[in-house]
C-alpha positions as CSV (number, residue, x, y, z in Angstrom):
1,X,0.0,0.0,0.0
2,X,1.4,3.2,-1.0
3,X,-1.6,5.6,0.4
4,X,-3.8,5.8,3.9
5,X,-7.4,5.8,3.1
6,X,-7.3,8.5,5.6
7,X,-5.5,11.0,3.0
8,X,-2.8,12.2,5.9
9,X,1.2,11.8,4.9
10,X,2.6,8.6,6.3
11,X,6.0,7.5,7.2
12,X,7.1,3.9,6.9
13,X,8.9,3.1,10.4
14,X,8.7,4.9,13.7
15,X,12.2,6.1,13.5
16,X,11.0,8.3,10.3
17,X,8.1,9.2,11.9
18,X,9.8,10.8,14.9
19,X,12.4,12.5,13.0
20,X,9.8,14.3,10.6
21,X,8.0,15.0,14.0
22,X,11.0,16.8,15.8
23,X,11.5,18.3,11.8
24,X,8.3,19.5,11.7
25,X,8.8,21.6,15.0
26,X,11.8,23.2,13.8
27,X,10.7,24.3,10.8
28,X,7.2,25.4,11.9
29,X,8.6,26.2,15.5
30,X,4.1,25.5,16.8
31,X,3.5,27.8,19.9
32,X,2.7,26.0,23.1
33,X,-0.2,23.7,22.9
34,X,-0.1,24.1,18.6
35,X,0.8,21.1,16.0
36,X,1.9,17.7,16.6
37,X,2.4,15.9,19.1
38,X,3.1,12.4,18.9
39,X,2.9,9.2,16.1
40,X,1.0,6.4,15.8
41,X,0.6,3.2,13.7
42,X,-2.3,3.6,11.7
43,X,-4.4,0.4,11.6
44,X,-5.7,1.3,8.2
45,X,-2.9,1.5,6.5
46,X,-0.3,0.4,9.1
47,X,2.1,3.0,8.7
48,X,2.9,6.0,11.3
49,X,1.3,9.1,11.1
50,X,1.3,12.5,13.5
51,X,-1.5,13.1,16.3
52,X,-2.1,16.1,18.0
53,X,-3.7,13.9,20.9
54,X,-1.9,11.9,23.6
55,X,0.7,12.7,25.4
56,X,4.0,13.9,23.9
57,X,6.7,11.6,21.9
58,X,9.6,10.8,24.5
59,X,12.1,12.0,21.8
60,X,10.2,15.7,21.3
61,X,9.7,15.5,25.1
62,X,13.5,15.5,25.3
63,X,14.3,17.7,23.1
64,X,12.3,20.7,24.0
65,X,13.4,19.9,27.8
66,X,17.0,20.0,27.1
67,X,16.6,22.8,24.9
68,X,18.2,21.0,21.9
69,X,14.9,22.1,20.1
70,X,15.6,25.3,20.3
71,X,19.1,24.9,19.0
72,X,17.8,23.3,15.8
73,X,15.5,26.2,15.2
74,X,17.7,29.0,15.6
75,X,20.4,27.1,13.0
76,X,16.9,26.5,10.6
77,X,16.5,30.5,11.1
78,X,20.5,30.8,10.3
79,X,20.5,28.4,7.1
80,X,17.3,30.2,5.8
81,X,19.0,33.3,5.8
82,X,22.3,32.2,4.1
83,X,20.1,30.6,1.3
């Protein structure tokens, strides 16, 4: 299956899933309480997807607590501007 009935992107493994996650927040640096949260396994399709719902992926968890998050966002803002 290369598609979810469901129409939302999917990532193939959980490792890609949570890298596109913690991506996602650097690119599109969501405001507290804003954007994705976590993945699931989809049991239509059986791929991952992002949720808003839930409690928060142990890897974003991590990174916005150590502040690594806000590393990768401010050297997103620097390679943007050096484009």
């Amino acid at each position: 299956m290369n598609h979810c009935p469901s129409g939302k992107r999917f990532f193939t493994t959980l490792t890609q899933a949570e890298d596109a996650l913690l991506e996602a927040h650097v690119v599109y640096e969501y405001k507290s309480g804003q954007g994705p949260v976590a993945v699931y396994k989809c049991e239509d399709c059986g791929y991952y997807h992002f949720t808003s719902r839930g409690p928060m992926n142990e890897r974003l968890q991590q990174a916005f607590q150590s502040g690594q998050l806000q590393v990768w966002q401010r050297a997103q803002k620097w390679n943007q501007k050096l484009k």
